[in-house]
N, C-alpha and C positions, 0 to 999 in steps of 0.2 A: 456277396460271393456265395454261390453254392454249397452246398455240402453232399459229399459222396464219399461212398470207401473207396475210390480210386487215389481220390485227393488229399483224403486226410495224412494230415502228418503229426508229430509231437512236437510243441514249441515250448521252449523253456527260457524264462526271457528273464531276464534282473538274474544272472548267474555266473559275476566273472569268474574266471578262473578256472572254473568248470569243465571237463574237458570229455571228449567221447572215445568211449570204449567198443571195439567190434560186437556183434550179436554173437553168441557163443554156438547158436541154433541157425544154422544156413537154411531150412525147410521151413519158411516162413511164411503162413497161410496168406497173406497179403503180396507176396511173387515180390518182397523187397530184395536186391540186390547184394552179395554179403560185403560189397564193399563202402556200402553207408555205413554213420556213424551217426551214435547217438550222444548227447551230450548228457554227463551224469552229475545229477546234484546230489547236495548232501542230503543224509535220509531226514533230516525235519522239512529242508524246501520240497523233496517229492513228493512230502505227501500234500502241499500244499499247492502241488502245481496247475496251473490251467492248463486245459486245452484250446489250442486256437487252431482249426481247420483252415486251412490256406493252400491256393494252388501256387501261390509266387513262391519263385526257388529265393527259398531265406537268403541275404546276403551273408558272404565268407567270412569270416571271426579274423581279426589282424592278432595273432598269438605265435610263444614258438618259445624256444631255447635260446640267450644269450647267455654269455659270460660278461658278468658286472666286475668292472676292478672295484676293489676295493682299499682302501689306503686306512691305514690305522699307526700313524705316527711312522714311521721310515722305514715299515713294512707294509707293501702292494702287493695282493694277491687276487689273483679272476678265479672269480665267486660262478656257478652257472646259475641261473635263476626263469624262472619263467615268467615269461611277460605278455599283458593280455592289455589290451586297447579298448579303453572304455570309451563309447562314440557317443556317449548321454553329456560327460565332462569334460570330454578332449583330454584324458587322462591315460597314463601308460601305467598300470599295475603290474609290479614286478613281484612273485611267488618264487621261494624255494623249491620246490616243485610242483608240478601239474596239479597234484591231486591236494593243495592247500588250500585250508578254508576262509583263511584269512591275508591280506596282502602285508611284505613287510614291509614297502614306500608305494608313494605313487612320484612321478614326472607329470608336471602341466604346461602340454606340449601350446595352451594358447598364444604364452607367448617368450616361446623357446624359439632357438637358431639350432639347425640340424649342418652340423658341418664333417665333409669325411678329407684328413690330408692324408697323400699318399707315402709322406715320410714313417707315418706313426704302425705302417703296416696292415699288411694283406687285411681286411674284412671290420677293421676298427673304424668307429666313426662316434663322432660326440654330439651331447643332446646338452645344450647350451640356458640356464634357467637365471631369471636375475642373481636368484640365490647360490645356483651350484654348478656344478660340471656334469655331468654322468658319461663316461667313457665304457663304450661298450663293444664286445666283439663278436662278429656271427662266425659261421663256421667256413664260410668262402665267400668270395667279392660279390656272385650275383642273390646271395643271399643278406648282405650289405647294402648294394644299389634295393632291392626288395623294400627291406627294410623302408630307407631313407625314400622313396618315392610314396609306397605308402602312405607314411607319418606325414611327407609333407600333401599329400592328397586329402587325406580324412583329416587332416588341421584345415585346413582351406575349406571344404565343406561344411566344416564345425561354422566357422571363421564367418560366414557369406548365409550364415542361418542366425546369425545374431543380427540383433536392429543397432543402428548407431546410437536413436535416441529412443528415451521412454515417450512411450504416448499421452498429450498432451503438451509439450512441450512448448513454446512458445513457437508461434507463425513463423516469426520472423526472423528463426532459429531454424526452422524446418524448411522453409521454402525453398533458398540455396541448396539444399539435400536433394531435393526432390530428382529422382534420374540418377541418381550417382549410386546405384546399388551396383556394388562391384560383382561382375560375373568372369569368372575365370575364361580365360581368351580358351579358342580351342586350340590354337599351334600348341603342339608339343616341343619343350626344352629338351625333356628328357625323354627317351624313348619307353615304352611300357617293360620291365622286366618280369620273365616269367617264372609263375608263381615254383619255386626251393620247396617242392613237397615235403620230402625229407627232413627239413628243418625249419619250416614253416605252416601255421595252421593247426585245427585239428588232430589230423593224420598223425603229427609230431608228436602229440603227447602218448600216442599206444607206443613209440620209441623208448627205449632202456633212457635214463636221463642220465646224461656226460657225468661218469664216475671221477671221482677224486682220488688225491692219495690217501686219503686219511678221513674216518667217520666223522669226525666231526670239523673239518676244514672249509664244509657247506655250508655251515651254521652260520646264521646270524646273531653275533655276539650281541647287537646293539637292540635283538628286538627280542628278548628272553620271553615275553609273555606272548607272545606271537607264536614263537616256534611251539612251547607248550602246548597252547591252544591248538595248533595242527598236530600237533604227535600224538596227543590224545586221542583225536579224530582219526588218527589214520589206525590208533590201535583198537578202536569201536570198531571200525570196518574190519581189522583182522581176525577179532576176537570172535566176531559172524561166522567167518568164513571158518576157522580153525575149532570153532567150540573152547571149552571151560581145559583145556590141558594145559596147565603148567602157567598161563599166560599172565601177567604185572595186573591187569585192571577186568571186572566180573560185569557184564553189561547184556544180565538176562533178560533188565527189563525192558530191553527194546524187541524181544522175540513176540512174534506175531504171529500168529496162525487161524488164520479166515474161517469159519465155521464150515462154509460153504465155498469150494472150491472154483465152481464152475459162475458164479459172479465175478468171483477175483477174476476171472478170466474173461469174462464179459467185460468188464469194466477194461480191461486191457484192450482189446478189441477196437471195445468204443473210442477208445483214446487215440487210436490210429499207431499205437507205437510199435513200429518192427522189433518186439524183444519177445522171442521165445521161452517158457518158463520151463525149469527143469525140473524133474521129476526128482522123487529123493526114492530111499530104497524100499520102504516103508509105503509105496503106493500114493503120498499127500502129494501135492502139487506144489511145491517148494514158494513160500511168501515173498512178494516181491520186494518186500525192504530190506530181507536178506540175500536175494540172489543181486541186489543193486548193492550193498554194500562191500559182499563178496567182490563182485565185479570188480570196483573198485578198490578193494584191497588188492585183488590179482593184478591189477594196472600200477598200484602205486608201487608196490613190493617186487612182482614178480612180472615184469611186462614181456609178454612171448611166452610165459609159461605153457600155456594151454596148445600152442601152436608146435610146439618142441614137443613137448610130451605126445600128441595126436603124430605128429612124424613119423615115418615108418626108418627107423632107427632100429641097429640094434642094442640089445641089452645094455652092455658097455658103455655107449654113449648115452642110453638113457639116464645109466648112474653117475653118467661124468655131469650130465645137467642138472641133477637132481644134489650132486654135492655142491656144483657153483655155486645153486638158489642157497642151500645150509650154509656156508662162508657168508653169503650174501646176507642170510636171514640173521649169524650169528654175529654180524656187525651192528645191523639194526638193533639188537635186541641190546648189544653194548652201551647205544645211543640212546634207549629208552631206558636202563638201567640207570644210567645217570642222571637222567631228568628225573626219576624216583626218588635217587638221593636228595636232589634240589626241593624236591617235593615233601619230602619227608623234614627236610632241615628245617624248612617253609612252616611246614605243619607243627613241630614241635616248637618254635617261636612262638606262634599262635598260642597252641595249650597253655605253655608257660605264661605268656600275656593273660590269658584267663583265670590258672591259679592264684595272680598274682591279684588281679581285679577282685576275685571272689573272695581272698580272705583279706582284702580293704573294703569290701560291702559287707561283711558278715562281721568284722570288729565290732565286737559290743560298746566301744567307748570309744570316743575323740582322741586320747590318747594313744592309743593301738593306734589307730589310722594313721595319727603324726607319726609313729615311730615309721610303721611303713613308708609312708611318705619319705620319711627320710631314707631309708634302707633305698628308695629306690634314686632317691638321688645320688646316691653314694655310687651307685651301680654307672647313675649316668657320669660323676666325674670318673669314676673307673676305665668305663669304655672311653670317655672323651681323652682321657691321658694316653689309652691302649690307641686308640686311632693314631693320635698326634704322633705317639712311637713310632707305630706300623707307618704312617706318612712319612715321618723321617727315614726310617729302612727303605721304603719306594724310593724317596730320593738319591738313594746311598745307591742304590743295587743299581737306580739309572745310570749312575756316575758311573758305574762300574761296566755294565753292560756298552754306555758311551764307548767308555777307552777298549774294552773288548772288540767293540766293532771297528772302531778306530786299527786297533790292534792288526783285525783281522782283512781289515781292508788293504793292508800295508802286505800282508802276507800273500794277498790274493794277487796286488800288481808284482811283488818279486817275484810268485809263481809264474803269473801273465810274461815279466821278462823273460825267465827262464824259457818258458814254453817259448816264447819268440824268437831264443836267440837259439834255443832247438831244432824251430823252424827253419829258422835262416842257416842253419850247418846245411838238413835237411837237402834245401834247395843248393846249397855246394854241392854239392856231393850228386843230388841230380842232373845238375848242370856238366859237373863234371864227367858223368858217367855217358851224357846224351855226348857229349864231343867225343870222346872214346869212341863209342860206337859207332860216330860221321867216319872218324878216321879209321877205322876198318874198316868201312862199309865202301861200296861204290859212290862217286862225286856225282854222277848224273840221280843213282837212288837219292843219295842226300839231297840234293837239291827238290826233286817230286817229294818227298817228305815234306822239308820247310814249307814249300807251296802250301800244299796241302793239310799242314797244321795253321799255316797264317790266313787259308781261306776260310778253314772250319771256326778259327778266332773270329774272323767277322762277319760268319754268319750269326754265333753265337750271340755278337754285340748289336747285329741290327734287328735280331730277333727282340732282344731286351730294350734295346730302343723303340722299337713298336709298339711292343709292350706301353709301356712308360707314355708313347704319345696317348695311345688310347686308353690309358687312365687317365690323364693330364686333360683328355676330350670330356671326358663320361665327368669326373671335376668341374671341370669347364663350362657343362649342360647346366649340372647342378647349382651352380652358383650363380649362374645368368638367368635362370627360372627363379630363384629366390632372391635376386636383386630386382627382380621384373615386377615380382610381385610387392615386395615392399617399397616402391617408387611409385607405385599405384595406391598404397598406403599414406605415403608419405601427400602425394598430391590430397588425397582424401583428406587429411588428418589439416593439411593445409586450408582448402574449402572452410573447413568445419570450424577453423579458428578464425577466419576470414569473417566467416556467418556471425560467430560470436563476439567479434571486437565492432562489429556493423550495430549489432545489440548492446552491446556495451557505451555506444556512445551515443544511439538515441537515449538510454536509460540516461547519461550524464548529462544531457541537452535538457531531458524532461524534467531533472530534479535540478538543473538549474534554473530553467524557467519558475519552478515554485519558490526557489528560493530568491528571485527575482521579483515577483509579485508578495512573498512575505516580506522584503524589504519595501517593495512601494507601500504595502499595507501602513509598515511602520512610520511612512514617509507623509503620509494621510493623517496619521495620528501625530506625528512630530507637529505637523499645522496647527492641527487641534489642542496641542498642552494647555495653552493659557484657558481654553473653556474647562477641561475637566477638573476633576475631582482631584484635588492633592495627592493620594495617594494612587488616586490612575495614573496621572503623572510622572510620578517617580517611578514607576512600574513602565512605564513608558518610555522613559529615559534610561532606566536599566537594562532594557530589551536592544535598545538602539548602539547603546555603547558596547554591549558583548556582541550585536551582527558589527560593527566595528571593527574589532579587535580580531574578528577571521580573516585570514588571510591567505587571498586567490593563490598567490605561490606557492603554498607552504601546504592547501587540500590536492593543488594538483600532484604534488609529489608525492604524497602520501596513498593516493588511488592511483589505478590506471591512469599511464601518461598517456593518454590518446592523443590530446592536441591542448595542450597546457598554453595560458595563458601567462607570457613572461613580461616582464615591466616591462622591458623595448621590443619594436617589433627588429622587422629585416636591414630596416634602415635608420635605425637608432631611435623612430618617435614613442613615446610614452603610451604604454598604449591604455590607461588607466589618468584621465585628469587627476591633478593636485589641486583641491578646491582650495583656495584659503578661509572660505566663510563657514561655519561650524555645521550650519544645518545641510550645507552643501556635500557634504563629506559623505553621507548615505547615498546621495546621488551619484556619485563615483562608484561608490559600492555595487549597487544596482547598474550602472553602466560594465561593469565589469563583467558579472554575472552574464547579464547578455551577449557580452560580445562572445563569452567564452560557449553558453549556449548556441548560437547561430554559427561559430566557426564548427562547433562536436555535429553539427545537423548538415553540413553543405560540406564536410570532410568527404567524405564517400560519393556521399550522390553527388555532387556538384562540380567539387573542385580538382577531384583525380580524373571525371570524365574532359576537362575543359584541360585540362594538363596534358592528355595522352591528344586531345587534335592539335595542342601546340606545338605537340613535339614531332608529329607528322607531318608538319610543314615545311617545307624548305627553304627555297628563294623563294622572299617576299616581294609580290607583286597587286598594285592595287586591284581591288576584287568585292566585290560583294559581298563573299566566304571571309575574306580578312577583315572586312567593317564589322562585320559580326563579331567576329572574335575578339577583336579590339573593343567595341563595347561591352562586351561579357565580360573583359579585364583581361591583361597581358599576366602570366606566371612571373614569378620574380626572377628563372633565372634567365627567360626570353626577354622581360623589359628593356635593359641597354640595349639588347641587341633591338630593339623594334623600335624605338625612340633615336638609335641615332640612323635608323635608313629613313623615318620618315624628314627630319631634320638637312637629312644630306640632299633629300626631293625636292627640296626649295629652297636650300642657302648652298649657295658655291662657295668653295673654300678657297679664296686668292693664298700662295702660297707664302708661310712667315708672315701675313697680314696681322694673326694673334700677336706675333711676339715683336712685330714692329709697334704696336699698340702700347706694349707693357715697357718697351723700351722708351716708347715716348712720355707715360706718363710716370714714369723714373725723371725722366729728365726734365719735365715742366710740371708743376702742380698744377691741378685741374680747380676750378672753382668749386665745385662740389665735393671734392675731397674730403670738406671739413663734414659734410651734410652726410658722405656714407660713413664717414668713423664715427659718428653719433647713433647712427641707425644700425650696423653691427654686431653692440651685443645686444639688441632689441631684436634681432633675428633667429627663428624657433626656437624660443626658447624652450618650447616640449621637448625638443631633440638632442640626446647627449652629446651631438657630436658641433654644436655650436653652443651650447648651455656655457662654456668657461671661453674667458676672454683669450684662454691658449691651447683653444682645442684645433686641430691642426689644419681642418675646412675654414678655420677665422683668417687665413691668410688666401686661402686660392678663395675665396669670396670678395675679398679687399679686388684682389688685380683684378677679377671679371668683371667687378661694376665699376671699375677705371679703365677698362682696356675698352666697355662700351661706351662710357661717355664724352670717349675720343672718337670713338669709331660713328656718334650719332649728336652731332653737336646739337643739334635739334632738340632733342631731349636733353642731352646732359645725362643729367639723374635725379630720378622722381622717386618718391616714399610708396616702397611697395615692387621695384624692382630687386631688390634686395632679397626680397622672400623667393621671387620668382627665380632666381639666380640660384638661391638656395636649396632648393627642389633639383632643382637641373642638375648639382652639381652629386645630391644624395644617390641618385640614380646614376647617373652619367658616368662619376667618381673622377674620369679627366675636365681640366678646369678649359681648356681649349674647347672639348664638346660642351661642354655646358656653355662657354659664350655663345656662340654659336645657335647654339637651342633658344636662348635670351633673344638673342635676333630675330631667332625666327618668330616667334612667338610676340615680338613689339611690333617689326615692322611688316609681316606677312600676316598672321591668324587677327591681330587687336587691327580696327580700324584705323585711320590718319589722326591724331590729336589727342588718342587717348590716354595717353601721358604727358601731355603738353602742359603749361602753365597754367592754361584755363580749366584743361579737362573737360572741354565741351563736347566731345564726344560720350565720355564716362555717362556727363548728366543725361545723353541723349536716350542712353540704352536704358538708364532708369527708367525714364517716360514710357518707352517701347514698352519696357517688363512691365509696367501697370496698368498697359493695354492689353495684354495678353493676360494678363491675374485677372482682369476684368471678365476677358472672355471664356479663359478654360475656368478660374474659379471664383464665380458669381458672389458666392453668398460667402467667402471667404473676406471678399477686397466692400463689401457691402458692411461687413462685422469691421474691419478698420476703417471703411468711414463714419461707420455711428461714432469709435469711439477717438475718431480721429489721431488712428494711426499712422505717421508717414515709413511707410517698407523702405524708402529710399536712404533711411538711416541705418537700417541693416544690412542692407542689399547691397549700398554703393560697396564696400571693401570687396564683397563676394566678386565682381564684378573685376574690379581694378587688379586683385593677386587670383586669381579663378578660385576660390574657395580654401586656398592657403590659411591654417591657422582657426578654421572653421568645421570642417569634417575629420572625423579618426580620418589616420593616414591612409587605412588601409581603403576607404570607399573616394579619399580625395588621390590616391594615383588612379582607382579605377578612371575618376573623371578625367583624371590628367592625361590619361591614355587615349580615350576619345576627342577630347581637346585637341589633341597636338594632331591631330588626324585628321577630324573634321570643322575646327573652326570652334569662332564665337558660339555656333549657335546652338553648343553642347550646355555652355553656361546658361543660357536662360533655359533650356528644359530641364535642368539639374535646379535649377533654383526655382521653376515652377513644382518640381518632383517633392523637393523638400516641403513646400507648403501644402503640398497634398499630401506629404506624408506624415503632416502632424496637424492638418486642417479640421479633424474632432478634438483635438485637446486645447484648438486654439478659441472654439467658439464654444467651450463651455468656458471661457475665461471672459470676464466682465466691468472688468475695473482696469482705467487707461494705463496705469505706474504696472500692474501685474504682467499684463501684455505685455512692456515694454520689458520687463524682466524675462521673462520668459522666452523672448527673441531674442534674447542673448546669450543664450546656453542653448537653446532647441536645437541647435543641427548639431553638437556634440552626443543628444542622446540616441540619435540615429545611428542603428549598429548593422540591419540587415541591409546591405549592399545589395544582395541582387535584387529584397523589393522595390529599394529603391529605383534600382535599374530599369526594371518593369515599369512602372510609375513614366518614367523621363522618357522612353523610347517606344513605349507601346500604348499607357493610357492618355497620352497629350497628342497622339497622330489625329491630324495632320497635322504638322509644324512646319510647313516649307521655306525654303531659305529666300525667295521672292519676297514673301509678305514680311519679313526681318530688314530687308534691303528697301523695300516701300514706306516701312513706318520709323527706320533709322531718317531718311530722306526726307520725307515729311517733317516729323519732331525736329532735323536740324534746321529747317527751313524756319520754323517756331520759331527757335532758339536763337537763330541769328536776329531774326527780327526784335526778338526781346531783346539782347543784347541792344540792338542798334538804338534801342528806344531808349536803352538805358544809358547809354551812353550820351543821347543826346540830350537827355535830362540831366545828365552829370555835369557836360558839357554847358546848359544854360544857367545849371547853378551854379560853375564856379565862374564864370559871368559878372552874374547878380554879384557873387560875393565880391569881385575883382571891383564892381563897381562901389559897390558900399564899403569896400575895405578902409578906402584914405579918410573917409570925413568921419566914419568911426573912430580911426586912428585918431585923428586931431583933436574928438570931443575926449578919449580917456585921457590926450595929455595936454590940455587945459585944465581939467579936473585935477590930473596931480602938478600943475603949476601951481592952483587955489590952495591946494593942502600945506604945499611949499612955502 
């Protein structure tokens, strides 16, 4: 920015409170205007002032005149006070008056509510702080609305110049933020109100400030060393102006007189400041830190003085203004009188405190000193008995003062009736006197009267009703702009906690997984005992028994509940194995840890995205878009509803066909009867809800595998529809649908025989599946024939209950959801998925007994569902359902053949035996004839 004398200005910056006085000199070599104002600070900041040359027109200062209530036990009294807007703090500094050096509160309007109701009257409105109230009143409403638009303007500014986070902050905390910097909409709520000169701003403070009844009923009781400190101040500034006459306080040594005149006036110049300096009589050029203090005493003391006085007035009223200011000055000086005496009380405390100190350091002897010492204890139980007194007097004279008020309150409503019921004569008597007057008067006058009084009544009423809407509007604006903007807060504040609970549960994913892998560590070492060292050992064993003894329910309640891992899931399964073998028991542990890992990591990103397209769906129809979803897994609260439309797509329901079933096997026992109460409570037992022989699934489990094994005599009932039934019926919860689902699922999804007596089907799909282990995992089905593994010992169950009893629940409904959807041939990519999902841990294993251990718990440690997901649907494509149907056809072709062979070797040997049987017979009882 340039600099020029045209431009230059005087800037005074860091000076609340501070206020501007007229230039006293309208002839200002610089053609300044006599209606600027300067802002004057106190004489140590002047002289410490910069200048800052600038062409931009400064922004306007938010200052001015309220009346503070003030409340001091069950006396309120409005206080007037000056109040100046600090835009460094978003702080509201409120002065005694203009010309104070020091504030006696501040308001921290960051994060205050500005509210005006129109009951509490004309021009009050309240400033709302966690800690306090501050009720405040301006001089008229649009110096009210002023106010309140204002405040809430330069709060929002303040507000939208603050960052939400410190820099640095974590990415993944920040990046949700990104765009969300709140920029105040442009629509106006509230209309601009324009700027209350008079009682607003600069301008205001060269105003007389709102007199009281009483000198000291301004005062600030609660801030004594405040007020001091300004009365002081303001008598420095007087004492300038008036000289050494008569005056409480001698303050020569701030008198200044420049050697060199015409620098001190250079330096003004240069400064840019429109302030004329005044000449004294004496020809000097009057010091600027006296014609600045003057100034400012003439503003704080006597504001208009100079303007009165230069008036072309005569005599008479000159004297009559010149007696006001002396009333005026002789109050002050009452007020300052008194602070002497305080000052003086002050000061002889002090002395006394020091003679008493001096002759306890100047004691020649230990002795003296104790006496003192004592003397001055004595003092203090003294004063402490005089207080206790004096306290009990307080309490007495409140008592007193109580019932006074009491007293007098009682006198003020008799008064109040009296006056009421004076009123009410009053109005007799008016009343009476208006009818008199109808009745002498003309009937047609009387009549244009009443009109005419009951017209002027409602215009009266709809005037004030006006009134009232358009406060009840201007209310209305204000409220709807500060709920606008704090619902934009509130969304924000939303975002922000959003970001942090998204961080919150990677951070619990991530120290679960460590804490997952320091239990495998342990698990590595558990193997190891028997080689180390005795003392590694027991150290090793001590480590294992305290991760042990943690426990997953009992950390998740104790941190953030993000997504806690509870014993049961949705549908009563365990979701934590009960090993019984001792070493096993850390592998549950570590099962645990993951699962609760993998659920805190697929919360957000995974499973609320795949929630919100399920619940956009409507009528379900078969689709592409729905196989998909269905393989990603059904929501728990969509599953019944998705599993009985697909069940309804391929089994008709003949009507009462269920309950002709359950009636019939009431009335005849079935041969297998005995075969499902055996198998029963052998039925999930992970599951609370069949775990006891009277848990109340133990009965609609009974009738559905008896209402099928009438409805399918073919079958009967096989080992392992029992679990299937069981499943159907956790989900389903009605025991009708769940048969039903049983059906579908034997004689439509399972090929012909595969619960048959032979199970020649079952073995068939075996074969098929170690066709395909062959082709998608070569060097897997190569490592179990080195060490001649048969998979068909593990696999056949997987197979016959679809994975019932073998996967956490939560990844065997995923499968069971695609199952019942798309068939068989979900089970062999779910069971090919499984041996690639554990196909490195299985070939670094080398020993045939370990293997076979190992395939006996591996699909329980399997915890991330959707890799397996991936695994089964994306890395075994192509899997076509042709080549499923070619190698099932084939292999049973096998199979029969084997069969027949076998049979008819059965067939020749029992033959042989039919023939050898009789002459064997004859040689053993010959033999025991001989013994005989």
């Amino acid at each position: 920015m340039k600099k020029g004398p045209e431009s230059v200005t005087c800037s005074l910056d860091g000076i609340p409170g501070k206020l501007a006085g007229s230039n006293p000199d309208s002839n200002t070599s610089n053609g300044a205007s006599a209606k600027e104002k300067d802002i004057l600070p106190s004489p140590e900041e002047l002289e410490t002032v910069q200048l800052k040359p600038s062409r931009e027109k400064p922004r306007k200062k938010l200052c001015g005149y309220l009346n503070k209530l003030g409340i001091k036990g069950p006396i309120k009294t409005w206080k007037s006070r000056w109040f100046f807007y600090d835009e460094n703090k978003c702080h509201l500094l409120y002065y005694r008056t203009a010309q104070d050096v020091n504030p006696l509160g501040t308001i921290d309007l960051s994060s205050a509510s500005l509210d005006c109701k129109l009951e509490n009257g004309e021009g009050i409105f309240e400033i709302k702080t966690p800690n306090r109230v501050f009720t405040l009143k301006a001089i008229s409403k649009q110096a009210m609305m002023y106010w309140l638009q204002q405040l809430q303007m330069r709060r929002w500014e303040f507000c939208n110049a603050q960052s939400r986070f410190p820099v640095g902050s974590s990415q993944l905390v920040n990046e949700p933020l990104l765009g969300r910097t709140n920029v105040v909409d442009s629509e106006d709520f509230l209309p601009p109100v324009k700027t209350p000169t008079e009682a607003v701003g600069l301008k205001a403070a060269s105003l007389p400030a709102p007199q009281t009844s009483t000198a000291l009923q301004n005062i600030s009781l609660k801030h004594p060393w405040t007020e001091i400190q300004n009365t002081v101040y303001n008598i420095c500034g007087s004492k300038q102006f008036w000289g050494n006459n008569g005056n409480v306080f001698n303050f020569d040594e701030f008198q200044e007189h420049p050697e060199n005149p015409d620098e001190e006036q250079e330096a003004e110049m240069e400064a840019g400041c429109a302030v004329k300096q005044g000449t004294l009589e004496d020809g000097r050029i009057e010091p600027r830190l006296n014609w600045t203090r003057k100034a400012k005493w003439m503003n704080s003391g006597f504001p208009g003085l100079a303007e009165e006085l230069h008036r072309e007035r005569s005599p008479v009223e000159k004297v009559g203004v010149l007696q006001q200011q002396i009333l005026t000055l002789t109050e002050e000086v009452k007020s300052q009188k008194e602070l002497v005496k305080l000052l003086h009380k002050a000061l002889e405390a002090a002395q006394q405190e020091k003679r008493v100190s001096c002759m306890y350091l100047t004691a020649a002897e230990d002795k003296d000193r104790l006496e003192l010492v004592r003397h001055k204890v004595r003092q203090i139980a003294d004063l402490t008995s005089r207080l206790e007194a004096f306290e009990k007097e307080k309490k007495e004279l409140e008592q007193t003062l109580t019932l006074r008020e009491s007293h007098i309150q009682e006198l003020k409503e008799h008064v109040q009736l009296l006056m009421e019921k004076n009123h009410a004569k009053q109005q007799v008597i008016m009343a009476l006197t208006e009818q008199m007057a109808r009745e002498l008067s003309d009937p047609l006058q009387e009549t244009n009267t009443i009109a005419v009084e009951t017209l002027y009544k409602q215009q009266e009423e709809i005037e004030h009703l006006k009134d009232d809407i358009d406060a009840y509007k201007t209310q209305n604006q204000f409220l709807n702009s500060e709920i606008h903007q704090v619902t934009r807060l509130w969304t924000s504040v939303a975002e922000n906690e959003k970001a942090l609970l998204m961080k919150c549960a990677c951070l619990q994913a991530q120290n679960c997984k460590m804490e997952s892998k320091y239990l495998m560590v342990l698990r590595k070492l558990q193997e190891a005992v028997p080689l180390l060292p005795s003392s590694h050992a027991e150290l090793v064993r001590s480590l294992i028994q305290e991760a042990l003894q943690w426990d997953v329910k009992e950390e998740a309640e104790e941190g953030l509940n993000l997504n806690p891992v509870s014993e049961y899931d949705e549908y009563g399964f365990m979701t934590v194995p009960e090993y019984e073998v001792e070493d096993w028991k850390l592998l549950a542990k570590i099962q645990a840890l993951e699962i609760k890992s993998n659920n805190l990591r697929s919360q957000e990103v995974v499973e609320k995205p795949l929630r919100d397209r399920w619940n956009s769906v409507g009528e379900l129809s078969p689709s592409a878009e729905l196989k998909s979803l269905i393989r990603s897994g059904i929501p728990v609260e969509h599953r019944q509803r998705v599993w009985r439309w697909i069940v309804s797509r391929h089994c008709s329901h003949p009507p009462d066909h269920y309950q002709r079933l359950l009636r019939q096997s009431e009335s005849t026992e079935h041969p297998a009867c005995r075969q499902i109460e055996l198998d029963l409570p052998r039925t999930l037992t992970n599951n609370k809800h069949f775990s006891s022989p009277t848990s109340p699934l133990i009965p609609k489990l009974r009738r559905v595998l008896l209402a099928f094994s009438w409805h399918n005599p073919a079958i009967g009932y096989c080992q392992g529809l029992n679990r299937l039934a069981a499943v159907a019926l956790l989900v389903l919860e009605d025991e009708e649908s769940a048969f039903w689902c049983l059906v579908h699922i034997v004689e439509n999804l399972m090929p012909a025989d595969y619960y048959s007596n032979t199970l020649i089907t079952s073995q068939v799909d075996q074969r098929v599946f170690k066709d395909f282990l062959s082709e998608k995992l070569p060097r897997l089905m190569s490592h179990f024939e080195q060490y001649r593994i048969d998979v068909s010992l593990i696999t056949f169950n997987w197979f016959l209950v679809a994975f019932v009893d073998s996967l956490v629940s939560d990844i065997l409904l995923r499968v069971w959801d695609a199952f019942l959807y798309e068939g068989t041939k979900v089970i062999f990519r779910y069971a090919l998925a499984i041996f690639k999902y554990n196909e490195e841990e299985i070939l670094r294993i080398h020993d045939n007994v370990e293997i076979y251990q190992y395939l006996r718990f591996f699909t329980r440690m399997i915890v991330d569902g959707r890799k397996l997901m991936n695994i089964a649907f994306n890395d075994l494509n192509p899997f076509p359902m042709k080549l499923l149907r070619n190698r099932r056809t084939m292999h049973r072709e096998e199979m029969e053949t084997e069969l027949c062979e076998l049979e008819q070797i059965k067939a020749a040997y029992v033959k042989e035996r039919a023939e050898q049987g009789p002459q064997d017979l004859k040689e053993v009882v010959s033999e025991e004839e001989e013994e005989i």
